[in-house]
C-alpha positions as CSV (number, residue, x, y, z in Angstrom):
1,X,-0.4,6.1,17.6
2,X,2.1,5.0,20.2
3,X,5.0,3.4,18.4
4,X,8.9,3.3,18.6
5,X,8.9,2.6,15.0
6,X,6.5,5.2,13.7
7,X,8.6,7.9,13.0
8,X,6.2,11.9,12.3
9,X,7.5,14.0,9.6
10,X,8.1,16.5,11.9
11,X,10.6,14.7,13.5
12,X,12.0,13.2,10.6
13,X,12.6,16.7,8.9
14,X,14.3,17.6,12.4
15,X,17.0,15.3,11.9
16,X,16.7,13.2,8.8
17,X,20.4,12.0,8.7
18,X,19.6,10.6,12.5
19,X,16.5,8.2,10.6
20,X,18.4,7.6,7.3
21,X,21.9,6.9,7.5
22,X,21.7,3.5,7.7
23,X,18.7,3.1,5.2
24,X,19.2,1.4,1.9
25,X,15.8,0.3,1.6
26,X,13.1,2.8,1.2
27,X,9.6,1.5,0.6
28,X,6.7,4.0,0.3
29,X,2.7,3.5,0.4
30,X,0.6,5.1,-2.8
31,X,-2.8,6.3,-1.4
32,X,-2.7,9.4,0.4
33,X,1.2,9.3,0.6
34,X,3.2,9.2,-3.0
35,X,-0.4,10.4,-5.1
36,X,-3.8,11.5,-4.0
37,X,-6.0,8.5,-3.6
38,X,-6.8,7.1,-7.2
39,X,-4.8,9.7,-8.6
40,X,-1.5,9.6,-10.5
41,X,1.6,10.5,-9.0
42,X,2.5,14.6,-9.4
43,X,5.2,15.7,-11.6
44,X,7.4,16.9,-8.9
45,X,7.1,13.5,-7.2
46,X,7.9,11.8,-10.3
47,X,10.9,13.5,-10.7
48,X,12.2,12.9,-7.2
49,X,11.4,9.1,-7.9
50,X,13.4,9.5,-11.0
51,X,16.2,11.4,-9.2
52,X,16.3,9.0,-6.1
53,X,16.2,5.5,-8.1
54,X,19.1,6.7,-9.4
55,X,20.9,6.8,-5.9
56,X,22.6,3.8,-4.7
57,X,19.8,2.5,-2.6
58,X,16.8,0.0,-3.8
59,X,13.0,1.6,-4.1
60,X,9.8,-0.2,-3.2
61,X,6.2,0.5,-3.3
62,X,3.5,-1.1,-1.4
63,X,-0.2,-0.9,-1.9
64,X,-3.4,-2.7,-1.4
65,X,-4.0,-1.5,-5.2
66,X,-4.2,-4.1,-8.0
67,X,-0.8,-4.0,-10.0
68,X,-2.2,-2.5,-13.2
69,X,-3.5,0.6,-11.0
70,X,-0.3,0.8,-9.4
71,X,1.7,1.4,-12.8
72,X,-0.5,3.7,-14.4
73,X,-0.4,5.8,-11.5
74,X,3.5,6.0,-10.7
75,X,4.4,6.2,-14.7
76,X,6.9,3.0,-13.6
77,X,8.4,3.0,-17.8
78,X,9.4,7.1,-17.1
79,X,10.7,6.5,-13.8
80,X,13.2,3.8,-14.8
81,X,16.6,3.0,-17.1
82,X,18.1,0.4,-17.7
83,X,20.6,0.8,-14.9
84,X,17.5,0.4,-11.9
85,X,14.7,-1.2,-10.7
86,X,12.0,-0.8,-8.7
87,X,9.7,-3.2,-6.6
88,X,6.1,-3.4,-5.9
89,X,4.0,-4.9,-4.1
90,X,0.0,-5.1,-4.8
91,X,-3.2,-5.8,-2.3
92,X,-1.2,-4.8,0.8
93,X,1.6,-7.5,-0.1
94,X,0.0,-10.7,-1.3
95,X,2.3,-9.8,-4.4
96,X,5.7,-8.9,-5.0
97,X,7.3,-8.2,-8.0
98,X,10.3,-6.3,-9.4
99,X,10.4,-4.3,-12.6
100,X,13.6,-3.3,-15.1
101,X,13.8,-2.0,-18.0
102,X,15.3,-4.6,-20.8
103,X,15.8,-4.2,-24.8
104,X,13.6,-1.3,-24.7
105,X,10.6,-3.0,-22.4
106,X,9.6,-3.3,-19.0
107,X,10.2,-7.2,-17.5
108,X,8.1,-8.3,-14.8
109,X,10.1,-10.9,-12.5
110,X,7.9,-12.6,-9.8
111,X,9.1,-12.4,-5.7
112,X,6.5,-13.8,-4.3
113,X,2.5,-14.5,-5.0
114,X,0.0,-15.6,-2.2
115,X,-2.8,-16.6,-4.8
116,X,-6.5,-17.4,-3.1
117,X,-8.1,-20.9,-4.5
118,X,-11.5,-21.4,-5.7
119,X,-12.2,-22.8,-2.2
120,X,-10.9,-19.3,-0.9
121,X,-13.1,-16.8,-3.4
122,X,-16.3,-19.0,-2.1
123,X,-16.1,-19.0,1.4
124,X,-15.1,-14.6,1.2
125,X,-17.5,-13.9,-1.0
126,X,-20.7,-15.7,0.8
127,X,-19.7,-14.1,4.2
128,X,-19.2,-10.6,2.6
129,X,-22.4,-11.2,0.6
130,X,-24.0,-11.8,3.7
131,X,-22.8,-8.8,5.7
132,X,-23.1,-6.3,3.5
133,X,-26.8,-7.4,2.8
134,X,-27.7,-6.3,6.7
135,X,-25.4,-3.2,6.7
136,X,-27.2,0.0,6.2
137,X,-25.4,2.1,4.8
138,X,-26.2,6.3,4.4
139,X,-25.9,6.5,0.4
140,X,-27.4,3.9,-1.9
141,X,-25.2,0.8,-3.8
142,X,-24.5,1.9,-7.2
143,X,-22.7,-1.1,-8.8
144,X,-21.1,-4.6,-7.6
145,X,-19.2,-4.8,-4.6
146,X,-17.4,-7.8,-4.6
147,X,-14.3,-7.7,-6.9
148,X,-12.2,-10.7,-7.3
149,X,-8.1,-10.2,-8.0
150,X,-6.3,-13.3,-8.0
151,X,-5.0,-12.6,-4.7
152,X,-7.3,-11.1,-2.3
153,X,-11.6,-10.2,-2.5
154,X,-12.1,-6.4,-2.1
155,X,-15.9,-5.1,-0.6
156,X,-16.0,-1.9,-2.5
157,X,-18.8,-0.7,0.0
158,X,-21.0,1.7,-1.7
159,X,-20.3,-0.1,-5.0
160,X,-17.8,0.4,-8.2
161,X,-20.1,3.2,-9.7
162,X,-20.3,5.4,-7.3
163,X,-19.5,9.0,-8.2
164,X,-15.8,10.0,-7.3
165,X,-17.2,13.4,-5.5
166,X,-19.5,10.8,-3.4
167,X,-16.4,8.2,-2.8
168,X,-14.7,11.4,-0.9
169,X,-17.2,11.8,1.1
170,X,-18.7,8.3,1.9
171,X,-16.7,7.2,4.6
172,X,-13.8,9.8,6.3
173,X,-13.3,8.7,9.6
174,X,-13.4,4.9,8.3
175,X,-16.2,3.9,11.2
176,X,-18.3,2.3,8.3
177,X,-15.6,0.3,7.3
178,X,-14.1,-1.2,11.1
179,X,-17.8,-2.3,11.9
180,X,-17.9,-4.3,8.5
181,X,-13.9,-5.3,9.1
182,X,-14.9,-6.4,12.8
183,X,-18.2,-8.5,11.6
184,X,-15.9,-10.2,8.7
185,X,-13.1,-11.4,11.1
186,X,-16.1,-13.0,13.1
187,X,-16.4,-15.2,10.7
188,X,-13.6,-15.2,8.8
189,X,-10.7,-15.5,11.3
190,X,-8.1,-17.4,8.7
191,X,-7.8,-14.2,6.7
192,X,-6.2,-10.9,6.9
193,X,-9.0,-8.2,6.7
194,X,-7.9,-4.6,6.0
195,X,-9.4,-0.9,4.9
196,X,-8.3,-0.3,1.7
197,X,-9.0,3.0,-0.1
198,X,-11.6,5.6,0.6
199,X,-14.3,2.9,0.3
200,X,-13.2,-0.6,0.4
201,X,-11.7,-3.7,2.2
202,X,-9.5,-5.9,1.2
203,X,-9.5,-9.4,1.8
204,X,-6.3,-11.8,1.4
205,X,-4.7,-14.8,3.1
206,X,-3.8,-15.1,6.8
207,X,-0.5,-13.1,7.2
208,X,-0.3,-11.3,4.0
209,X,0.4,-7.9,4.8
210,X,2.6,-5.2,3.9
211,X,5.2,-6.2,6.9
212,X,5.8,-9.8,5.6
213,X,5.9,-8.5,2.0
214,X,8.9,-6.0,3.3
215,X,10.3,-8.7,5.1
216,X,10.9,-11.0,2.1
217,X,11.9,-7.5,0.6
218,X,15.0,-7.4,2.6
219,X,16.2,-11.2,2.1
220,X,15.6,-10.4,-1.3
221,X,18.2,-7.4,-1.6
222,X,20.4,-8.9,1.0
223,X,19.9,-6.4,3.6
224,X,18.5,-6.3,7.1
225,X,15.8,-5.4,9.0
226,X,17.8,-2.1,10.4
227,X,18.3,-1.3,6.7
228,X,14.3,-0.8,5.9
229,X,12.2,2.1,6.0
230,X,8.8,2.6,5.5
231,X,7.0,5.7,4.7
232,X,3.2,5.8,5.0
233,X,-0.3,7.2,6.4
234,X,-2.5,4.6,7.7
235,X,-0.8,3.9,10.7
236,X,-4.2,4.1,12.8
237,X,-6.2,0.6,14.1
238,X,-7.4,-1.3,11.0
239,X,-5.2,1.0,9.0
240,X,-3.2,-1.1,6.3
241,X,0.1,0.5,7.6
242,X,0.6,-0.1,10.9
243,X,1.3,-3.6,11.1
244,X,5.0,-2.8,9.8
245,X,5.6,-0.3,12.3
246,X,4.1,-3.2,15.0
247,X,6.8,-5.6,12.8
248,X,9.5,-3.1,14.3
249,X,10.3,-1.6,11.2
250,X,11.1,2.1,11.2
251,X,8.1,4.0,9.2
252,X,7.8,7.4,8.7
253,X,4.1,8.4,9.2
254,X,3.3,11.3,6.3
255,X,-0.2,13.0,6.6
256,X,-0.4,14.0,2.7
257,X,1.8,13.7,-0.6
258,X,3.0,17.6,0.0
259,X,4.5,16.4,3.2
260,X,5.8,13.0,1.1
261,X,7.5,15.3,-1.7
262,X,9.2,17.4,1.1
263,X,10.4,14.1,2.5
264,X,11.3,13.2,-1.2
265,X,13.4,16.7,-1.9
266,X,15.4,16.3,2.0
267,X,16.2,12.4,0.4
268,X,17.4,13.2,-3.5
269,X,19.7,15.4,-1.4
270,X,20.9,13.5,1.9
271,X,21.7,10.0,-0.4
């Protein structure tokens, strides 16, 4: 993980005013980073969101989670007044919204949508079809593993019924998952192909990512690239995160969400 952009926790909490003073963008991942994978957001991390919106910066999360999953899990209506927003971005980008709170209810306004046609689902789905059909996998397939969204195709490889204690186990070191990724972009080379999750892939349209997505981000809010940071865990190959530190965007790469609320609690108290 060679990278002038990543930046490690430990040398963030070193120097954090060094990384930060010129930040008024901070985007953060939700798997593994803000919340447990799957899980909600902790108490203590919801109330640093709710005491950092509330700074004079602008808050983003990005995930390769659908958007309803996303809101459930970071209690979005809680988080927010009617003075703030916050954006977010679903399936690693192909989506970004922003959310405010208005006469009493949360408005949805639409940044940007990179929607897959019928032609699209098709051409996925029969290649993933095939693939997984000759993978042998160690465990057996409980449930469907194609799901469609309206923006990208995700492989949920040992199916959607697959116990949760199984799911933590199925595939750690992600191996499973790059020798799928790598037999996908064989055949589907037009597509972005990434691990999402602790068993799937997701599958969207060529350059949707979560670098692009921060990109239209900053033209957004006005602000510039120097401006942005990202904070995130999957900054390994095939990992869903790396291709904004490659995009030359400073990311701070967080191993846990106990090292993410640390680097929440050095924030609510720097800005």
């Amino acid at each position: 993980m060679v990278n002038n952009s990543i930046i490690t926790f430990t040398q963030f909490k070193a120097n954090p005013h060094k990384y930060i003073h010129d930040k008024k963008l901070f985007i953060f991942d939700l798997d593994n980073t803000l919340a447990q994978n799957g899980k909600p957001i902790s108490k203590i991390t919801k109330k640093f969101l709710e005491t950092l919106i509330k700074k004079p910066i602008y808050l983003g999360i990005i995930s390769g989670r659908q958007l309803e999953n996303i809101l459930q899990r970071i209690y979005v209506q809680k988080i927010l007044d009617t003075k703030n927003s916050i954006f977010i971005g679903t399936n690693n980008g192909a989506c970004l919204y922003e959310f405010k709170i208005k006469n009493n209810k949360l408005q949805k306004y639409v940044i940007n949508q990179e929607l897959l046609t019928t032609m699209d689902y098709e051409k996925i789905t029969k290649v993933v079809k095939q693939i997984l059909k000759d993978i042998k996998l160690p465990i057996p397939v409980r449930g469907k593993q194609i799901i469609k969204t309206p923006s990208s195709v995700i492989a949920t490889i040992p199916g959607i019924d697959t116990p949760e204690h199984i799911k933590n186990k199925f595939d750690p070191d992600k191996k499973i998952r790059i020798r799928i990724i790598s037999k996908i972009k064989e055949l589907l080379t037009s597509y972005n192909v990434n691990i999402a999750g602790r068993t799937s892939i997701d599958i969207t349209k060529h350059k949707v990512n979560k670098a692009q997505a921060i990109k239209l981000l900053i033209k957004y809010v006005n602000l510039s690239k120097n401006n942005a940071i990202f904070i995130g865990d999957e900054f390994y190959q095939q990992g869903n995160d790396l291709i904004v530190a490659q995009n030359k965007i400073s990311s701070i790469f967080v191993q846990n969400p106990t090292q993410t609320q640390k680097l929440l609690s050095i924030l609510v108290n720097l800005l």
